[in-house]
Structures are given as C-alpha cells and as structure tokens.
Gaussian input, Z-matrix of N, CA and C with variables (Angstrom, degrees):
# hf/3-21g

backbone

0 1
 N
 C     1     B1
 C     2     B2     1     A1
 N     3     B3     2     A2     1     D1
 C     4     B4     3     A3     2     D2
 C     5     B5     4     A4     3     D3
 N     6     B6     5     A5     4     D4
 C     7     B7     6     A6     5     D5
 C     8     B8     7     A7     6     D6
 N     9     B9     8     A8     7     D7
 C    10    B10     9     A9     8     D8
 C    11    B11    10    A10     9     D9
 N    12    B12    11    A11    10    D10
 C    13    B13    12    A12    11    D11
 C    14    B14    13    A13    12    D12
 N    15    B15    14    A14    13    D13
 C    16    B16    15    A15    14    D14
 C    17    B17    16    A16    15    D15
 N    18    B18    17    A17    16    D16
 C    19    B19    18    A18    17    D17
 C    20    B20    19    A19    18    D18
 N    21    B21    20    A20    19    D19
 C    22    B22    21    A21    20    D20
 C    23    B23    22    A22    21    D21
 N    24    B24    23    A23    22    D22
 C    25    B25    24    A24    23    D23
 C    26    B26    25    A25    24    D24
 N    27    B27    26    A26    25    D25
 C    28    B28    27    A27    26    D26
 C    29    B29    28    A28    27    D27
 N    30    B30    29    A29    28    D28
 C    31    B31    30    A30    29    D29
 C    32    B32    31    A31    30    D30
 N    33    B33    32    A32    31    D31
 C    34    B34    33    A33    32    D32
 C    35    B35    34    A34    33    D33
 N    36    B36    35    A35    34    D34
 C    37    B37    36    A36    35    D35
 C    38    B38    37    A37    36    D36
 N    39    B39    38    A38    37    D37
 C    40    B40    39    A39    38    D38
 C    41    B41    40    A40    39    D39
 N    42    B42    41    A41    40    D40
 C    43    B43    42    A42    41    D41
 C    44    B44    43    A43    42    D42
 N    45    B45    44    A44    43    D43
 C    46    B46    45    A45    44    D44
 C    47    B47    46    A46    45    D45
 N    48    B48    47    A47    46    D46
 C    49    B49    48    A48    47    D47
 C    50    B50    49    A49    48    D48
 N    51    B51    50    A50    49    D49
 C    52    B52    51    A51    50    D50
 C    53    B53    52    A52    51    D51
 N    54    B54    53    A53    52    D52
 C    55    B55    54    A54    53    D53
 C    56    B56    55    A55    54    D54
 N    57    B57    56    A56    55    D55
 C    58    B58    57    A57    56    D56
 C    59    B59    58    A58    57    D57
 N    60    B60    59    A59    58    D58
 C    61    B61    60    A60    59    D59
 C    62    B62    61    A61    60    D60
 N    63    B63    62    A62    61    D61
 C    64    B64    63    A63    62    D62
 C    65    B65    64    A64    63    D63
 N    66    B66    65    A65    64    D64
 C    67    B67    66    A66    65    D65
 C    68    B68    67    A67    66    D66
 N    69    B69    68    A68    67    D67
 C    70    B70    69    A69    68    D68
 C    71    B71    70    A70    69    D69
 N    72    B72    71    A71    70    D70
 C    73    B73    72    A72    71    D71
 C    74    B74    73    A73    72    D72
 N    75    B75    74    A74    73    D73
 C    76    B76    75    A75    74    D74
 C    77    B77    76    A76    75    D75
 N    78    B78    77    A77    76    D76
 C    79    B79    78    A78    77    D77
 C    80    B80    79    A79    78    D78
 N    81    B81    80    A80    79    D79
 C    82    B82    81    A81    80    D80
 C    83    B83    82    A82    81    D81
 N    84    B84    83    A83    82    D82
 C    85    B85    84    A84    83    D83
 C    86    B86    85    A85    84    D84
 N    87    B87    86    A86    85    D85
 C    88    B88    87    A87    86    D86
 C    89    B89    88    A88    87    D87
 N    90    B90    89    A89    88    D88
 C    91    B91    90    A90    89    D89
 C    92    B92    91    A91    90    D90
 N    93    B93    92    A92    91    D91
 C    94    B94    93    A93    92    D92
 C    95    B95    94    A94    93    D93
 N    96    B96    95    A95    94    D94
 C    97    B97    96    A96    95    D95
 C    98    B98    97    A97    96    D96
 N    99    B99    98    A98    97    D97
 C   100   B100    99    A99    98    D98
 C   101   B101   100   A100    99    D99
 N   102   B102   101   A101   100   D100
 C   103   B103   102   A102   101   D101
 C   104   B104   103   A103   102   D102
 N   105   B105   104   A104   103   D103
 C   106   B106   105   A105   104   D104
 C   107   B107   106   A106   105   D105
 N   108   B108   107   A107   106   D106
 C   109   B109   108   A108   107   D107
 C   110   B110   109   A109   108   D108
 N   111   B111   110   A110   109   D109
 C   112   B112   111   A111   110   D110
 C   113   B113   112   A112   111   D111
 N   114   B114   113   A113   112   D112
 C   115   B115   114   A114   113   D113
 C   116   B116   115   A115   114   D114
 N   117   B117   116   A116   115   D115
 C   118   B118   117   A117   116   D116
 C   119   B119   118   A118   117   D117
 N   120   B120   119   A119   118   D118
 C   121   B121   120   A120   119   D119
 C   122   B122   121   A121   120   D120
 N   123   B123   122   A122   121   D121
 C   124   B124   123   A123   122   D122
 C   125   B125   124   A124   123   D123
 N   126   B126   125   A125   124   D124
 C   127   B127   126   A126   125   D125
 C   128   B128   127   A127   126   D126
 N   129   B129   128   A128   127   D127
 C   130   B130   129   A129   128   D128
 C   131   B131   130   A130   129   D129
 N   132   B132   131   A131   130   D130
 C   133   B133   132   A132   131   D131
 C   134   B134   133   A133   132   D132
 N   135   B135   134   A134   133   D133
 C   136   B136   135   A135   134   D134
 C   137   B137   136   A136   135   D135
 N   138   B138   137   A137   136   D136
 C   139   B139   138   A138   137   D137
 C   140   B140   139   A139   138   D138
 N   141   B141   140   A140   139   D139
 C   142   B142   141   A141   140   D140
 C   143   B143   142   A142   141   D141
 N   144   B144   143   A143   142   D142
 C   145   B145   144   A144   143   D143
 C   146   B146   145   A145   144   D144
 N   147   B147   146   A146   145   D145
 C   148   B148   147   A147   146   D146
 C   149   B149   148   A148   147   D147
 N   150   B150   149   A149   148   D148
 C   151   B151   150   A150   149   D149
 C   152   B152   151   A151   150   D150
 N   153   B153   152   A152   151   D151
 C   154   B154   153   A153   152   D152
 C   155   B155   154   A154   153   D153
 N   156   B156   155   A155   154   D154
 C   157   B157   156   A156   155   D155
 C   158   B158   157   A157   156   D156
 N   159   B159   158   A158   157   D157
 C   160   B160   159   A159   158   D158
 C   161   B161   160   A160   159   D159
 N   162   B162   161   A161   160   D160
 C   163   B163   162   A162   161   D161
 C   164   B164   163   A163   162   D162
 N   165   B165   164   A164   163   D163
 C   166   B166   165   A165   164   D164
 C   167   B167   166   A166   165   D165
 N   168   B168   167   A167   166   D166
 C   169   B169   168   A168   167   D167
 C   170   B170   169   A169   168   D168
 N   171   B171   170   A170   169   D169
 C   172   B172   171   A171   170   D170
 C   173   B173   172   A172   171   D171
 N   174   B174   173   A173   172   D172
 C   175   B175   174   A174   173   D173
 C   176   B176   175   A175   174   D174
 N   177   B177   176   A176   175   D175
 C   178   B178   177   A177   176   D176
 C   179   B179   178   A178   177   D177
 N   180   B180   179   A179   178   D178
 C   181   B181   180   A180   179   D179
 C   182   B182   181   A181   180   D180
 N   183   B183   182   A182   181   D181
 C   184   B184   183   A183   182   D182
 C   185   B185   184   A184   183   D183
 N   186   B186   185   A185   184   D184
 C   187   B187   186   A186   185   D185
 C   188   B188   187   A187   186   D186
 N   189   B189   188   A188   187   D187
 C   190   B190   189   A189   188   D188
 C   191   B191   190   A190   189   D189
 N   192   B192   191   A191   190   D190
 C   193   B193   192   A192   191   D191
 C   194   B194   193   A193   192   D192
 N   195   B195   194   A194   193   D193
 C   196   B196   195   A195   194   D194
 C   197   B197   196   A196   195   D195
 N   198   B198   197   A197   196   D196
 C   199   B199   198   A198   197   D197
 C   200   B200   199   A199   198   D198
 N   201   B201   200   A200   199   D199
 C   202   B202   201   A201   200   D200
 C   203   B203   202   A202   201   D201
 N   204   B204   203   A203   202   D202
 C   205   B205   204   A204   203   D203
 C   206   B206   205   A205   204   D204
 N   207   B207   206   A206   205   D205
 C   208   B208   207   A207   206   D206
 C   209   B209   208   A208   207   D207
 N   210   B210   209   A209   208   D208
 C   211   B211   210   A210   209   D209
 C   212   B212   211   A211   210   D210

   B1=1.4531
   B2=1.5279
   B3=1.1130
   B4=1.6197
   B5=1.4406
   B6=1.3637
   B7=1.7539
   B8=1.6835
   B9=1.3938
   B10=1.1648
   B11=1.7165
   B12=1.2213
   B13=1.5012
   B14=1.7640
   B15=1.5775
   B16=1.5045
   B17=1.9244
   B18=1.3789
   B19=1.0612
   B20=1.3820
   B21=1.8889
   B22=0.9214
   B23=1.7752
   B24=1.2564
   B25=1.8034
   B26=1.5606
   B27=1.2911
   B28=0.7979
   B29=2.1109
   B30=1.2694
   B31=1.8292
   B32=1.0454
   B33=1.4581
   B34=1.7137
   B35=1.1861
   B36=1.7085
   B37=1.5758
   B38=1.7153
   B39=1.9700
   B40=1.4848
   B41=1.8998
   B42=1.5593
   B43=0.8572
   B44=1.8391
   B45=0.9662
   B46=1.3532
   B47=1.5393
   B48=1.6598
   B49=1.1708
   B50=1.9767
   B51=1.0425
   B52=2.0544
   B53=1.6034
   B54=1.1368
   B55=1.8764
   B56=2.3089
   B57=1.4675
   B58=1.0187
   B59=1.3574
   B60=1.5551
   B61=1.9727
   B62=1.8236
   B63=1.6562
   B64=1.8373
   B65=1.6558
   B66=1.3188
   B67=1.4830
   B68=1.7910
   B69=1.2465
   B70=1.4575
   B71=1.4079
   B72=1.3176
   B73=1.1149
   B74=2.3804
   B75=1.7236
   B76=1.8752
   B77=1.1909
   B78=1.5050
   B79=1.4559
   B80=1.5110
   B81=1.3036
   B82=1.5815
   B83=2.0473
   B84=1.5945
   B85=1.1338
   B86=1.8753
   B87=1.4454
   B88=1.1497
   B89=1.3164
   B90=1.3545
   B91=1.3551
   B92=2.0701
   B93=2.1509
   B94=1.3382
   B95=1.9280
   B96=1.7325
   B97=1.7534
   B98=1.3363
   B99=1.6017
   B100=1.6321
   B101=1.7835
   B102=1.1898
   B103=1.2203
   B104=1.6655
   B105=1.2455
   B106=1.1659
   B107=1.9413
   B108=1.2158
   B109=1.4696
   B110=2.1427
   B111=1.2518
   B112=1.3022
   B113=1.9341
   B114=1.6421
   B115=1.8353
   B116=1.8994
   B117=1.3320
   B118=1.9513
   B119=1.7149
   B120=1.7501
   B121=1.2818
   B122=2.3054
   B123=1.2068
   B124=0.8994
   B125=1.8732
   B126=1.6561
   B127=1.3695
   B128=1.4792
   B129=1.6981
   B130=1.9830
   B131=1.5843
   B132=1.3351
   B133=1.3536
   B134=1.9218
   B135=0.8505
   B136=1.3281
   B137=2.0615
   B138=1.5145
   B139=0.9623
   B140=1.5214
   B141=1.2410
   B142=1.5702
   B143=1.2849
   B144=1.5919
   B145=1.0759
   B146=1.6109
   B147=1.4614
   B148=1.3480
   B149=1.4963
   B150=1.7988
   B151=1.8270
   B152=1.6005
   B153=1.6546
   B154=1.5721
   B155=1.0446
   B156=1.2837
   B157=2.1322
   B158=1.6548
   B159=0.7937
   B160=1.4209
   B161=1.6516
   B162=1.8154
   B163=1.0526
   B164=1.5043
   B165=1.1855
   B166=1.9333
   B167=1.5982
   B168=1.4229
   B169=1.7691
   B170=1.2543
   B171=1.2402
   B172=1.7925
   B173=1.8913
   B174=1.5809
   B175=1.0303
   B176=1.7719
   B177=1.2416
   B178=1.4275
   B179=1.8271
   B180=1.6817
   B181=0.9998
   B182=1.4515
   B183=1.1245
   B184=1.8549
   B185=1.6559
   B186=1.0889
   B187=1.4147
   B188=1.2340
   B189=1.2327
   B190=1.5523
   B191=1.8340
   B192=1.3542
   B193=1.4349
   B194=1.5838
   B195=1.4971
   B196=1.1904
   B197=1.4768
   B198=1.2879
   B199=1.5985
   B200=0.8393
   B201=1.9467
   B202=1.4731
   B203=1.8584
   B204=0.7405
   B205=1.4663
   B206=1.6449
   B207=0.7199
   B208=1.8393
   B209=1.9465
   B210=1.3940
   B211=1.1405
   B212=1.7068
   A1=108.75
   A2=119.40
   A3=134.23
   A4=113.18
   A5=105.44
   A6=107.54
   A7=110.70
   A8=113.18
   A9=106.14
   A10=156.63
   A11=82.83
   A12=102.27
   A13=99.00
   A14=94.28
   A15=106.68
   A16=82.20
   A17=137.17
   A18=141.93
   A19=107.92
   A20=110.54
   A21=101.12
   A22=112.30
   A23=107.89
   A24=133.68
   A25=98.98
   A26=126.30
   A27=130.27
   A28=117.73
   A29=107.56
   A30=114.31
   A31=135.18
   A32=98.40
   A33=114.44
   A34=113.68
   A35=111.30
   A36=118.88
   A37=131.64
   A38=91.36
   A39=115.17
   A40=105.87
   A41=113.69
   A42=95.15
   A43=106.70
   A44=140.00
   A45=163.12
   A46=109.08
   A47=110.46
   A48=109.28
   A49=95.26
   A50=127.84
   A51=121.06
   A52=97.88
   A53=112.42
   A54=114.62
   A55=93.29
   A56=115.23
   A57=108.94
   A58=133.09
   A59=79.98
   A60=112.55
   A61=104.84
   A62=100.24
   A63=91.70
   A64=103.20
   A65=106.93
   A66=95.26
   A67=122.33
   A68=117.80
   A69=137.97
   A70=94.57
   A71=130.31
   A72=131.15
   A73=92.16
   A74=89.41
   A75=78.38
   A76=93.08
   A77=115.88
   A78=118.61
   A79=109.41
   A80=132.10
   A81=132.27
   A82=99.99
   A83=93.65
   A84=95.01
   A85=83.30
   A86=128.08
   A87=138.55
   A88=142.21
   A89=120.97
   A90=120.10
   A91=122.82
   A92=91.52
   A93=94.25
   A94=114.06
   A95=84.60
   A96=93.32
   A97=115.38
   A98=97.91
   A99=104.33
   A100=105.52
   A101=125.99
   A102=127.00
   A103=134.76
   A104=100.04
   A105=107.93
   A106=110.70
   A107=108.33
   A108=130.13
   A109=104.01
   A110=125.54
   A111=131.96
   A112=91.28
   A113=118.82
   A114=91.24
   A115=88.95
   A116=104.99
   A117=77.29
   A118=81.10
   A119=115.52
   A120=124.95
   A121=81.02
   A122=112.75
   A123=113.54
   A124=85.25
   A125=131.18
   A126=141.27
   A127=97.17
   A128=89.91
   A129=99.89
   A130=101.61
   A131=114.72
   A132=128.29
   A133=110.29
   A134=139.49
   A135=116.82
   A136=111.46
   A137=111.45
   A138=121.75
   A139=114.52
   A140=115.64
   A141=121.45
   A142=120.53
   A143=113.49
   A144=124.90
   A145=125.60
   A146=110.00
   A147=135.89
   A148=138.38
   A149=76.55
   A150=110.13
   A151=100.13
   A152=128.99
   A153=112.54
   A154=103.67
   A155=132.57
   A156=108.31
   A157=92.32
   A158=139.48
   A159=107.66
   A160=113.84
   A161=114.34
   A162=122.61
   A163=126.71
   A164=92.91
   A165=114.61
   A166=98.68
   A167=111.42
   A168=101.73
   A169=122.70
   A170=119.30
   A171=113.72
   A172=83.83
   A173=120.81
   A174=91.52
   A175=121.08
   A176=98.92
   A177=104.10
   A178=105.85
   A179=123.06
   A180=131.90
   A181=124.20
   A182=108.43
   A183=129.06
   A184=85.84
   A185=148.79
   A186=156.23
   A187=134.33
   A188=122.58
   A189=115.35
   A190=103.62
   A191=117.47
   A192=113.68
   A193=115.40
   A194=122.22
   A195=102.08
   A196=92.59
   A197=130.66
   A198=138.49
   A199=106.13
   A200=132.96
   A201=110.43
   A202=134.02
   A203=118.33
   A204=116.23
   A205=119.48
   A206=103.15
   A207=119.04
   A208=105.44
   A209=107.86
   A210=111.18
   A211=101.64
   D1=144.19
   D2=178.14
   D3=-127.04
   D4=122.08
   D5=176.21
   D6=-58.34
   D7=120.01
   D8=140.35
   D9=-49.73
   D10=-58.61
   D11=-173.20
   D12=-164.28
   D13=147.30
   D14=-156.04
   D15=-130.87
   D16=126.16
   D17=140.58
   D18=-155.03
   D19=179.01
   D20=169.49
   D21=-118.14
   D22=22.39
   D23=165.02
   D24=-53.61
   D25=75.86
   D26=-177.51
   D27=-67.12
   D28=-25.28
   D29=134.10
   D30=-22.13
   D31=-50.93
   D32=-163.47
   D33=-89.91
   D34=-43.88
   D35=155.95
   D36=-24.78
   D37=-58.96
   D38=-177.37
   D39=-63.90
   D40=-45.52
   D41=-161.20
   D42=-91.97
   D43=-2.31
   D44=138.23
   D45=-24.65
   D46=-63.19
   D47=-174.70
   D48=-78.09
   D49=-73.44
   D50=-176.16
   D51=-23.12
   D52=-45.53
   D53=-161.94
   D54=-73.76
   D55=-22.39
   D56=173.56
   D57=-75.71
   D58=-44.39
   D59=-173.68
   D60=-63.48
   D61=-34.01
   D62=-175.58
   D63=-101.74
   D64=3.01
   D65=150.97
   D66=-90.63
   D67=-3.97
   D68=174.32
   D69=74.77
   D70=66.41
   D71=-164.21
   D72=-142.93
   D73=121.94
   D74=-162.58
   D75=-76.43
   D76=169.20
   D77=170.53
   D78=-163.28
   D79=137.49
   D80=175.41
   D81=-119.02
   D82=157.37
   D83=-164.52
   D84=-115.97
   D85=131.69
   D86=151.33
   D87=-82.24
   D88=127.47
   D89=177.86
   D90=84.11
   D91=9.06
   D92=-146.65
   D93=-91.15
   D94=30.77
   D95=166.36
   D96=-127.39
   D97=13.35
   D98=174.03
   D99=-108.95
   D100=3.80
   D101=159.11
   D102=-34.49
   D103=-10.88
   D104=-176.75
   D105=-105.77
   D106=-20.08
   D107=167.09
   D108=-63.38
   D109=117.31
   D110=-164.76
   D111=-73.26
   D112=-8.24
   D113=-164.31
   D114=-115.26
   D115=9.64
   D116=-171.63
   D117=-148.87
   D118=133.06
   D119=-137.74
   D120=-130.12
   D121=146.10
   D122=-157.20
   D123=-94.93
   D124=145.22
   D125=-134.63
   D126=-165.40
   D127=99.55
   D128=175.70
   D129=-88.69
   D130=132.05
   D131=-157.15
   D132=-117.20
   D133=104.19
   D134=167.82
   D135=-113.39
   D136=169.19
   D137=-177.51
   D138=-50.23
   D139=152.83
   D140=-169.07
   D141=-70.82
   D142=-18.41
   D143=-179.44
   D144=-103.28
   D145=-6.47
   D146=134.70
   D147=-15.57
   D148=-69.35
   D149=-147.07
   D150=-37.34
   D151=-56.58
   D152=-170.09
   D153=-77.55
   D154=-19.79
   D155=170.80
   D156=-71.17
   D157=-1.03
   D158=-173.28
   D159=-119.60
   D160=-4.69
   D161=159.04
   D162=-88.51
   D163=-18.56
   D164=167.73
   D165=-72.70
   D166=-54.11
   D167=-178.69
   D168=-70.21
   D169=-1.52
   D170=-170.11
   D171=-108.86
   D172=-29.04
   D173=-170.01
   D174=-83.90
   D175=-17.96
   D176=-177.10
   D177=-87.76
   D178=16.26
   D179=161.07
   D180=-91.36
   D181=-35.07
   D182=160.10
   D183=130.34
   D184=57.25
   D185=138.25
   D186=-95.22
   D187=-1.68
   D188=-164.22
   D189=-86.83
   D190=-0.33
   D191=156.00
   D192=-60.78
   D193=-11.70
   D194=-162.34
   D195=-129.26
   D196=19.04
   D197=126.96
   D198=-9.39
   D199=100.25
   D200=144.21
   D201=-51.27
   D202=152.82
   D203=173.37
   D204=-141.28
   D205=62.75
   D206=178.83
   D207=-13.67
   D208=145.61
   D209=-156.10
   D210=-78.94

C-alpha cells in the first residue's frame, strides 16, 4: 500500500476516494475518525500497483495539490 494523500479536509478525502471508486481504482482511507486529534492526520491509501492510475486520476480531477509527497 502507498499513501496517497494525507489531510485532514475531510471533503477532499470523500471526494478523492468517488473520483477513485469511478475510476475502479480500490482505495481505503486510514486513521479517518481520528482527524480531529492535532498529531495523527487521516491517509487515503491505495495499492502499490495502482499508485500512478490513481495520481493521474486525482490529478486530472483538480487534486493533485493534495498529493502527498514524502519528504
């Protein structure tokens, strides 16, 4: 599994995963009832073998600002 996207825009989550699901692309969202806690950030995850259909689909959705990208 590879993080997608790490916020706590809980919007962005919802609409991230529909923009995934109608690309038939699986995806689980982690940690996403602790969002409200300031140290652990809720993390939409899809399979590793995924990851560029699903960064190609969020970006050509108007999402790819919210691409995690690990430091």
């Amino acid at each position: 599994m590879r993080e997608l996207i790490r916020t706590n825009d809980l919007v962005v989550l919802s609409c991230a995963e529909a923009m995934l699901s109608d690309a038939g692309i699986a995806c689980v969202v982690l940690d996403r009832h602790t969002g409200l806690n300031a140290f652990v950030t809720p993390r939409l995850m899809v399979e590793s073998e995924n990851y560029l259909a699903a960064t190609k689909t969020l970006q050509d959705g108007g999402l790819g600002a919210f691409i995690y990208e690990p430091d």
